[in-house]
KOLLUM-555047 format. One line per field, with one value per residue: residue in one letter; z, y, x of N, C-alpha, C, O, CB in turn; residue number from 1. Coordinates in Angstrom, 3 decimals, decimal comma. Glycine has a CB too. Layout:
aa c(A ...)
n.w c(Z ...)
n.v c(Y ...)
n.u c(X ...)
ca.w c(Z ...)
ca.v c(Y ...)
ca.u c(X ...)
c.w c(Z ...)
c.v c(Y ...)
c.u c(X ...)
o.w c(Z ...)
o.v c(Y ...)
o.u c(X ...)
cb.w c(Z ...)
cb.v c(Y ...)
cb.u c(X ...)
i c(NUM ...)
end
This chain:
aa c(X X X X X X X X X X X X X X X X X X X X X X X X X X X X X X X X X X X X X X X X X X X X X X X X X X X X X X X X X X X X X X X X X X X X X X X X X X X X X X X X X X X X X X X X X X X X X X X X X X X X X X X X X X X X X X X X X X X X X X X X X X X X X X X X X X X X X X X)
n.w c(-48,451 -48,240 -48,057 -46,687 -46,074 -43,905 -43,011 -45,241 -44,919 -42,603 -43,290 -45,082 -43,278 -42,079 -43,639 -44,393 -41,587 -41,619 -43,644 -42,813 -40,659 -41,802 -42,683 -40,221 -39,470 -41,196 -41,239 -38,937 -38,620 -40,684 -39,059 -36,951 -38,452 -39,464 -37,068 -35,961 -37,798 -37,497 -38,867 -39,039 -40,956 -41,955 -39,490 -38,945 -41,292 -41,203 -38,539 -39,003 -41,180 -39,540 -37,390 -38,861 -39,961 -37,975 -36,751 -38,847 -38,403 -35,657 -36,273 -37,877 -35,909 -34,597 -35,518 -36,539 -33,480 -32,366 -34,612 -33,987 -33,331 -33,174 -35,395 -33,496 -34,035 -35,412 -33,171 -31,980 -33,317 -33,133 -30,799 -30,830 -31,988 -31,090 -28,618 -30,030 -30,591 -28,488 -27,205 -28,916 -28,329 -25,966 -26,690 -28,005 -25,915 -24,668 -26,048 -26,473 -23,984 -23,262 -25,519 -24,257 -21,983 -23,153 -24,152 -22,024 -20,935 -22,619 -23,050 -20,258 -19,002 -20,284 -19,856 -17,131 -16,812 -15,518 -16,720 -19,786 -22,693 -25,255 -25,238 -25,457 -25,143 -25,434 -24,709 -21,169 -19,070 -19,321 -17,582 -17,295 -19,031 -19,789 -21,638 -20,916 -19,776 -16,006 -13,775)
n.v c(15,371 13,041 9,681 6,832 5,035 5,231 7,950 8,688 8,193 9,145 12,247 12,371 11,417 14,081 15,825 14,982 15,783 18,431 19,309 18,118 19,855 22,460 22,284 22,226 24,408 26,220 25,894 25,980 29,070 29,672 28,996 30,476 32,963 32,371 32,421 35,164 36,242 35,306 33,180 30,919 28,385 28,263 27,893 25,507 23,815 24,890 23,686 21,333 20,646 21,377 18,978 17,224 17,760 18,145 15,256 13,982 15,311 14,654 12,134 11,943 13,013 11,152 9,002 10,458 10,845 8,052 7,435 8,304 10,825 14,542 17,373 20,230 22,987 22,155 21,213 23,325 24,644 23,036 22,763 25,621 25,716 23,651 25,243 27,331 25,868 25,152 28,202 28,755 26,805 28,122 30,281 29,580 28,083 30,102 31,656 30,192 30,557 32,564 33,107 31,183 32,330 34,692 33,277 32,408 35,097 36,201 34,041 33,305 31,411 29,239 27,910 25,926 22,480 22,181 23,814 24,207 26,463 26,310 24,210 21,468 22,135 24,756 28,124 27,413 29,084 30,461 30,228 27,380 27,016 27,100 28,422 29,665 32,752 33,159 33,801)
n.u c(-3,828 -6,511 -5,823 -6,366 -9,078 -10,913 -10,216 -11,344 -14,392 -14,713 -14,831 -16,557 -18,892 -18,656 -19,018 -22,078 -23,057 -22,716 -24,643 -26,784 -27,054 -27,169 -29,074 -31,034 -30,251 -31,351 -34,249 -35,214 -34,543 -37,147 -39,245 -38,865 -39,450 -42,430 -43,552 -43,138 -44,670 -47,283 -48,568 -50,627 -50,435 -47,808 -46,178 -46,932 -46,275 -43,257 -42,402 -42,703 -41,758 -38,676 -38,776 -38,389 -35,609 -34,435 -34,149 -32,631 -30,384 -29,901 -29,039 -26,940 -25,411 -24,824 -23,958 -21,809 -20,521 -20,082 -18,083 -15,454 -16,057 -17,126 -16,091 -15,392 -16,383 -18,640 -19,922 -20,566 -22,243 -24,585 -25,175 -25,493 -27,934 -29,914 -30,138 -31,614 -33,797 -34,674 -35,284 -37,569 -39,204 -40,253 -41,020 -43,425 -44,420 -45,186 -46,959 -49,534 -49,987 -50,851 -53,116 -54,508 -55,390 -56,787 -58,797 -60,005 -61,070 -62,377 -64,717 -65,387 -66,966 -66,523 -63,757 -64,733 -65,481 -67,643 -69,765 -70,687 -70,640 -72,431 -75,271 -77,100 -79,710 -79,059 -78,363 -77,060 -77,040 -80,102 -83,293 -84,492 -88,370 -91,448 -92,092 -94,706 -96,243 -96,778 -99,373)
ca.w c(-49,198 -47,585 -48,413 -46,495 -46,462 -42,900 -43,432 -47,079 -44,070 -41,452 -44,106 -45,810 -42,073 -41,650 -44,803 -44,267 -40,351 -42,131 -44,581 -42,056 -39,627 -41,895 -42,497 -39,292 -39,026 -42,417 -40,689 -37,246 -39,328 -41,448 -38,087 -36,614 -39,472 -39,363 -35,671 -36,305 -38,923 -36,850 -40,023 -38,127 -41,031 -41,962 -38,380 -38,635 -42,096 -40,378 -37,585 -39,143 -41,527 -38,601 -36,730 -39,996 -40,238 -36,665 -36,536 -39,636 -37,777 -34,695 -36,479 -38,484 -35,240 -33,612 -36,203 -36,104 -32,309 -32,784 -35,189 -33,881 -32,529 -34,443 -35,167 -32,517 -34,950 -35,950 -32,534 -31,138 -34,068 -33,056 -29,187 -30,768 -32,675 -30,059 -27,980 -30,461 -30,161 -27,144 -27,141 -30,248 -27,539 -24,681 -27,357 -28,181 -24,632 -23,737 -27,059 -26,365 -22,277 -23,640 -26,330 -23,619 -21,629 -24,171 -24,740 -20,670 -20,953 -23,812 -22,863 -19,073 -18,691 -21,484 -19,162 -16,658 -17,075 -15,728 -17,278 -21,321 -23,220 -25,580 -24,790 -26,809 -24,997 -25,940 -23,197 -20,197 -18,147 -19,571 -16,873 -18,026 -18,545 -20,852 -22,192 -20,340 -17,952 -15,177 -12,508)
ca.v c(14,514 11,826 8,271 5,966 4,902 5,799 9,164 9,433 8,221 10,426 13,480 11,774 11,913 15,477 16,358 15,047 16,180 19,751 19,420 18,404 21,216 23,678 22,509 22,735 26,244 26,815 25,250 27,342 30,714 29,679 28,334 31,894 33,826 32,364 32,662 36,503 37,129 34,922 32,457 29,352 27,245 28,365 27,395 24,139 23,302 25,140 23,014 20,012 20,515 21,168 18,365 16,166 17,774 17,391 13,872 13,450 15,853 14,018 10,337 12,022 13,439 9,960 8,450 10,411 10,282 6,388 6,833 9,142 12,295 15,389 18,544 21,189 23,706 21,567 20,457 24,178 24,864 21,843 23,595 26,691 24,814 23,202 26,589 28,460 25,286 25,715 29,213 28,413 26,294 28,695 31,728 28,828 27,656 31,704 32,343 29,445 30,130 34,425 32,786 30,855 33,674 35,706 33,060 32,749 36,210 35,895 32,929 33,068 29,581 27,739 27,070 24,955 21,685 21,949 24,911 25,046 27,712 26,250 22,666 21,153 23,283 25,783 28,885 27,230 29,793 30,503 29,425 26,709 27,521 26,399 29,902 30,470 32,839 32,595 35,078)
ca.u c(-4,719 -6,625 -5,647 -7,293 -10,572 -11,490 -10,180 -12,365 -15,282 -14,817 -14,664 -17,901 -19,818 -18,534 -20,033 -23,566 -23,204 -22,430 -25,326 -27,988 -26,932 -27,469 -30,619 -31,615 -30,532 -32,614 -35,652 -34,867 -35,148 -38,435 -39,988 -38,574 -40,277 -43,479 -43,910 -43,226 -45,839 -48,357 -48,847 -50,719 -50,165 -46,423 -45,873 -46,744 -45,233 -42,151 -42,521 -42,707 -39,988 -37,746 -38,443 -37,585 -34,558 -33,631 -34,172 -31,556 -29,035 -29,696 -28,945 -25,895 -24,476 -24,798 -22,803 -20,329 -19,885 -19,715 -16,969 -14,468 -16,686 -17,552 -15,574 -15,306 -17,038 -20,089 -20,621 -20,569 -23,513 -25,403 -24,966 -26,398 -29,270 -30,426 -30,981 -32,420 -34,984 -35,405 -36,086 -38,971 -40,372 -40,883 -41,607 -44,729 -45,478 -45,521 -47,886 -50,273 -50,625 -51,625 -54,121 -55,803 -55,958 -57,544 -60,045 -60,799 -61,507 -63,738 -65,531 -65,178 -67,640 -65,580 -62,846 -65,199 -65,664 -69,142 -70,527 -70,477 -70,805 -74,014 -75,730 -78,262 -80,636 -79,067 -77,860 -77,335 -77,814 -81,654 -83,976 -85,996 -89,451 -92,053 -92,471 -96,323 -96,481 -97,678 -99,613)
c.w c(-48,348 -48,460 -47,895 -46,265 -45,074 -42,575 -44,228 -46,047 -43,128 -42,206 -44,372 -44,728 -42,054 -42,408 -44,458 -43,020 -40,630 -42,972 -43,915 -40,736 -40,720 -42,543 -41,827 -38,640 -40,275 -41,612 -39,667 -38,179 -40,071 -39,794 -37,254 -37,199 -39,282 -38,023 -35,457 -37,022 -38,450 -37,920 -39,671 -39,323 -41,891 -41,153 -38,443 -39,657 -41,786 -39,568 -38,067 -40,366 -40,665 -37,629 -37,537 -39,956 -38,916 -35,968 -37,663 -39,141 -36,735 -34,878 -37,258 -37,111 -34,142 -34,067 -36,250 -34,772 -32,010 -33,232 -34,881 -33,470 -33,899 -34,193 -34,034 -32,851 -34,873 -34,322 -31,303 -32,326 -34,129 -31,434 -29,595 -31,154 -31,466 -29,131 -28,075 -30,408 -29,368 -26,330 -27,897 -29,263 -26,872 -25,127 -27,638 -27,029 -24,093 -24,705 -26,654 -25,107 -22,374 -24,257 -25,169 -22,970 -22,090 -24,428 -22,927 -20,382 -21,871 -23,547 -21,074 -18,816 -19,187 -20,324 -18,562 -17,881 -17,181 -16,451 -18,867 -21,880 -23,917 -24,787 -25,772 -26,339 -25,069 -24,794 -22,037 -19,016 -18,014 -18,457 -17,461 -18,026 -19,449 -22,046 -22,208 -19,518 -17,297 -14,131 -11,607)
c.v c(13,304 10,567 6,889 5,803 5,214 7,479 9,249 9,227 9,501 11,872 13,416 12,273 13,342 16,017 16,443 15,818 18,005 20,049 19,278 19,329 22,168 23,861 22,827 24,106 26,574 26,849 26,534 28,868 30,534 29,575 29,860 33,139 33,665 32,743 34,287 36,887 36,335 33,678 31,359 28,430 27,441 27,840 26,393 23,501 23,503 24,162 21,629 19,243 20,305 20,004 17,011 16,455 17,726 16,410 13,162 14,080 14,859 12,652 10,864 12,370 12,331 9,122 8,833 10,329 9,089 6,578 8,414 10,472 13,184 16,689 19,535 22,475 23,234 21,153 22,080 24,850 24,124 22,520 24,857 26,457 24,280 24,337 27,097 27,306 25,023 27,252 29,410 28,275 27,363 29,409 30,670 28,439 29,535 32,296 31,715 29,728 31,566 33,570 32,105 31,460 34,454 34,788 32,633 33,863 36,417 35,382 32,341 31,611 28,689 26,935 25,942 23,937 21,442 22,728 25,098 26,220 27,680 24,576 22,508 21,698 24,216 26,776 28,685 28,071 30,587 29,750 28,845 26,604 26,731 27,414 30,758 31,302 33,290 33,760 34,919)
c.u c(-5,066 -6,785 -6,118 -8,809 -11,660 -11,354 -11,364 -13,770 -15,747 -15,353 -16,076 -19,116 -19,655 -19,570 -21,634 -24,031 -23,463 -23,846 -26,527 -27,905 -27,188 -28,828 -31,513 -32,052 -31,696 -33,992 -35,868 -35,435 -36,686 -39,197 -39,990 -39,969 -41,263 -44,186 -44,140 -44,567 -46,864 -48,942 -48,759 -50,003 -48,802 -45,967 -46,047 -46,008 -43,945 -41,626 -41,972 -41,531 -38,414 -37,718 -37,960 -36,045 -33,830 -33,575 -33,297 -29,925 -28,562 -28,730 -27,040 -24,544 -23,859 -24,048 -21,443 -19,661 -19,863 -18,525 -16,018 -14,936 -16,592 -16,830 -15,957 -16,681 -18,583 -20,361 -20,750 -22,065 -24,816 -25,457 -26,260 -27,835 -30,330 -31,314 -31,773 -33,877 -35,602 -36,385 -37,296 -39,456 -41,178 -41,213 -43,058 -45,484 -45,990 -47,076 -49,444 -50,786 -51,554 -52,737 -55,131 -56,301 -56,923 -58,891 -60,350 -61,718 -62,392 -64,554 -65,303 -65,396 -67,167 -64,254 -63,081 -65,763 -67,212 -69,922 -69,891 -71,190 -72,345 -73,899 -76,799 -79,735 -80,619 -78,102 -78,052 -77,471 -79,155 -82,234 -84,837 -87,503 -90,176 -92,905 -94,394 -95,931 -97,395 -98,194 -99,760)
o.w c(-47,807 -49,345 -48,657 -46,364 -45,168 -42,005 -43,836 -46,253 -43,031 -41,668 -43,949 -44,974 -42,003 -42,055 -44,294 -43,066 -39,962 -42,917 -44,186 -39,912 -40,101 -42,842 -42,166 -38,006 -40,077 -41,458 -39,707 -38,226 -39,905 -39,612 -36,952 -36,669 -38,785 -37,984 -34,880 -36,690 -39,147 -37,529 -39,687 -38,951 -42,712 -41,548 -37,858 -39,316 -41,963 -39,780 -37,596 -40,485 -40,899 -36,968 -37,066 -39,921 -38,838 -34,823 -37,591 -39,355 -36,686 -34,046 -37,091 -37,172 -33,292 -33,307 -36,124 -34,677 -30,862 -32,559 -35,609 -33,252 -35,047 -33,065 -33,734 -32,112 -34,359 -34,323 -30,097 -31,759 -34,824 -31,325 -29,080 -30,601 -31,213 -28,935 -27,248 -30,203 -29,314 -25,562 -27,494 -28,837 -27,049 -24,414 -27,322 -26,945 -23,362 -24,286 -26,524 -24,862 -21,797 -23,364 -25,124 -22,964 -21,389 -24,827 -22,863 -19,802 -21,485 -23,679 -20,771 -18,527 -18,824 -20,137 -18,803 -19,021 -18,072 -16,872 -19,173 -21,442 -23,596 -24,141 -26,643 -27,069 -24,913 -24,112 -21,452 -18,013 -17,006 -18,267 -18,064 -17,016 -19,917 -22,861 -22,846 -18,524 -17,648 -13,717 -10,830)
o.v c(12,619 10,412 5,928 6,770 5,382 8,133 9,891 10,179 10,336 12,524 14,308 13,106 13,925 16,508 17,462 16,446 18,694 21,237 20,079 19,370 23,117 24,860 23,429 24,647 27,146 27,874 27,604 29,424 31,517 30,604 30,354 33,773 34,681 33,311 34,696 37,795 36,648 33,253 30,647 27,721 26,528 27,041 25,825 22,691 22,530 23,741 21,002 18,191 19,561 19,918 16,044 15,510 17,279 16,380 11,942 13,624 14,324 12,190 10,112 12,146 12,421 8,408 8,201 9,891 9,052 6,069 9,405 11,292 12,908 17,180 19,469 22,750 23,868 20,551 21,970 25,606 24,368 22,652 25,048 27,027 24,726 24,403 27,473 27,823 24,707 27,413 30,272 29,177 27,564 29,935 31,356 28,399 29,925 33,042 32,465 29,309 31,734 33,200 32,395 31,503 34,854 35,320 32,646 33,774 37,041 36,035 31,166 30,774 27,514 25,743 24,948 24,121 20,934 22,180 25,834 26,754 28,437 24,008 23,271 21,677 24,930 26,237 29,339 27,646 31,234 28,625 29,348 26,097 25,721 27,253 31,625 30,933 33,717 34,582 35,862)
o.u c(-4,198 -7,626 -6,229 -9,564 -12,875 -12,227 -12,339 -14,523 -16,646 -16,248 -16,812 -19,989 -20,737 -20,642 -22,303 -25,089 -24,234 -24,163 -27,422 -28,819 -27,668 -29,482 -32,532 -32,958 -32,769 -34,656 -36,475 -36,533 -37,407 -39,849 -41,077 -40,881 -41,749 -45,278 -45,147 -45,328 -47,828 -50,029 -47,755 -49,069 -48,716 -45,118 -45,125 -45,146 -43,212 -40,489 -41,023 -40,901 -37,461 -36,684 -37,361 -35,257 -32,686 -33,125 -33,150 -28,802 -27,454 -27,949 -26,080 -23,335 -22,972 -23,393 -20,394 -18,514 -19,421 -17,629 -16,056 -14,044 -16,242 -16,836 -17,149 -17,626 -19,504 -21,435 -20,967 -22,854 -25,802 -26,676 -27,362 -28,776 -31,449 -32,527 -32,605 -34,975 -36,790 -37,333 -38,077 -40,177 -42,380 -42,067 -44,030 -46,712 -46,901 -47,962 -50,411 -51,918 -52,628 -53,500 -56,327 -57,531 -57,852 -59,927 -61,579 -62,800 -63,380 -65,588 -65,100 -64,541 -67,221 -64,010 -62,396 -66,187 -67,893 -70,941 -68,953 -72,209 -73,261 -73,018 -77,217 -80,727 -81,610 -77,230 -78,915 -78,045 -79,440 -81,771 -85,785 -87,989 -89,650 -93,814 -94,991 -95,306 -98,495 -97,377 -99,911)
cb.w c(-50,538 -46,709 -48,368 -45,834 -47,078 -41,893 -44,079 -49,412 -43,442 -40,704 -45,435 -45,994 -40,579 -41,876 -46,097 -44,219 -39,403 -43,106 -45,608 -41,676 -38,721 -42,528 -42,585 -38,781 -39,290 -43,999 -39,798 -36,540 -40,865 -42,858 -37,322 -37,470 -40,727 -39,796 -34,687 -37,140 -40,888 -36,551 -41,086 -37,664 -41,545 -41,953 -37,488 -38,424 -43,229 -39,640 -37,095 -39,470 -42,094 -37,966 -35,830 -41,746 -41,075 -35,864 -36,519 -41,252 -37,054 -34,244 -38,198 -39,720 -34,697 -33,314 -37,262 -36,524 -31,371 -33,974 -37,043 -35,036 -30,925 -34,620 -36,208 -32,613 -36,339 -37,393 -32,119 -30,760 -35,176 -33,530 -28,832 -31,543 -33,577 -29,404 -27,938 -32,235 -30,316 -26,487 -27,318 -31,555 -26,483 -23,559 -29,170 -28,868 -22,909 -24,021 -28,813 -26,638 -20,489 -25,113 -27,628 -23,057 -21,675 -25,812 -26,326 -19,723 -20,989 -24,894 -24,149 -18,332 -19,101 -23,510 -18,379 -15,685 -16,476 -14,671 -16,247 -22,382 -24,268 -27,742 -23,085 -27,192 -24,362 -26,264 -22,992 -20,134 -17,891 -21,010 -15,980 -17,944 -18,492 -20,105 -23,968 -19,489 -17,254 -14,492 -12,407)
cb.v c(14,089 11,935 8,173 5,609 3,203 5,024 9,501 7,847 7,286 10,776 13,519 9,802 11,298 16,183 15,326 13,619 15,628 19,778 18,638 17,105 21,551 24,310 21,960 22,298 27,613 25,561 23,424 27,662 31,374 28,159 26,772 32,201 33,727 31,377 32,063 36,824 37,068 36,266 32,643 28,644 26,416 29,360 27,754 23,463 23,693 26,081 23,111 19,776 21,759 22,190 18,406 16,445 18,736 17,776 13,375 13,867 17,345 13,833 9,217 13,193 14,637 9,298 8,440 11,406 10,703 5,534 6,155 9,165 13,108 15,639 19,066 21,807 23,518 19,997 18,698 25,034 24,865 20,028 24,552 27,683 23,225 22,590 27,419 29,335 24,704 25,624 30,079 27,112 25,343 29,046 32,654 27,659 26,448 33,327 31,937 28,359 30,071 35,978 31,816 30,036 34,367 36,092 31,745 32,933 36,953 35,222 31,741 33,905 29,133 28,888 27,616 25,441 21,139 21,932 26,346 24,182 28,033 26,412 22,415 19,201 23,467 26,109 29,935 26,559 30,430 29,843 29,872 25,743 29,009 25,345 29,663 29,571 33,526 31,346 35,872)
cb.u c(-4,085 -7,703 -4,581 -6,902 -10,795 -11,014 -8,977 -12,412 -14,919 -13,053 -13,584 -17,842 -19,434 -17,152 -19,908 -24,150 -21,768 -20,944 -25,032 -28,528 -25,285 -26,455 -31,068 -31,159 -28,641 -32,890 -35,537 -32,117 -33,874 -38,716 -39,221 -36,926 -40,214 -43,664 -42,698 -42,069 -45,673 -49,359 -48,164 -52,741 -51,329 -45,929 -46,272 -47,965 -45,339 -42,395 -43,843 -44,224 -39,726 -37,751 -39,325 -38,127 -34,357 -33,647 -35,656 -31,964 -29,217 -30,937 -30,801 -26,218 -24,984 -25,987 -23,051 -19,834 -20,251 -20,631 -17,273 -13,773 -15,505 -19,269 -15,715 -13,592 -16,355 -20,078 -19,802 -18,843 -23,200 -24,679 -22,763 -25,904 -28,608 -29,312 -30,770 -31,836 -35,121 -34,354 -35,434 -39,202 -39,910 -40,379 -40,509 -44,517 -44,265 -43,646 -47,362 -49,851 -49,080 -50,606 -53,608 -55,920 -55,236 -56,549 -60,214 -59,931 -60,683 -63,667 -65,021 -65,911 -68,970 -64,183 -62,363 -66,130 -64,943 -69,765 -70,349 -70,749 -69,549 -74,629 -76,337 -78,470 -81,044 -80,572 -78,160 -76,815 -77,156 -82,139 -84,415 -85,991 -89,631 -93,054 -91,910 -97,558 -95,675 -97,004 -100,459)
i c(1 2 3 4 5 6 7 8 9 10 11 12 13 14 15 16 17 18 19 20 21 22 23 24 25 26 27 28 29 30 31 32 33 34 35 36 37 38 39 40 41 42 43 44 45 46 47 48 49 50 51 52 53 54 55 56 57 58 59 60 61 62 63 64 65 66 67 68 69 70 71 72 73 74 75 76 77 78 79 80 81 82 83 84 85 86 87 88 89 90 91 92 93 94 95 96 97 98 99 100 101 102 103 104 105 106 107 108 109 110 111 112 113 114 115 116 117 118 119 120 121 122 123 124 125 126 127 128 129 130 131 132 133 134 135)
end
């Protein structure tokens, strides 16, 4: 039984440290899921859930390494957390670098800077004429 009041603390941090880690993993799997089924705007509510909840893990895990460090356990699930957000990333930088691809290849001229696709004249590669012609 714990009796003092830095004990009933420590226990208290564990708790929340415990409660926003397994949010994170929650987040991690929705953010997972949506990325799977291609669901732009799952992905970003995903997204943006998870980075709420890993900015309350972050602040809970900072407290407790202030006050006495954080279980062995929770700080080997905060290890794995981390990863699997790392691997999100590069499964997003790998999705995003194909998509532009796909639209290079679509829209060859879009890439340049100098050459757009329309202009306010319209198809820049139309030679400009004044639509007489001429013999």
């Amino acid at each position: 039984m714990l009796s003092s009041p830095a004990e009933q603390h420590a226990l208290r941090q564990t708790s929340d440290l415990e409660s926003a880690l397994t949010a994170v993993e929650a987040r991690l799997a929705e953010l997972a899921e949506a990325l799977k089924n291609r669901d732009a705007d799952s992905t970003e509510m995903a997204s943006t859930a998870l980075h709420r909840a890993l900015t309350l893990a972050v602040d809970h895990s900072t407290r407790a390494a202030r006050n006495g460090g954080m279980p062995p356990a929770l700080r080997r699930r905060l290890a794995m957390a981390g990863g699997q957000v790392a691997a999100l990333r590069e499964a997003i930088a790998r999705a995003s670098v194909s998509l532009d691809k796909s639209i290079e290849i679509l829209l060859p001229e879009a890439g340049t800077a100098q050459a757009p696709v329309y202009g306010a004249q319209g198809n820049p590669w139309r030679a400009a004429s004044s639509g007489v012609a001429e013999a």
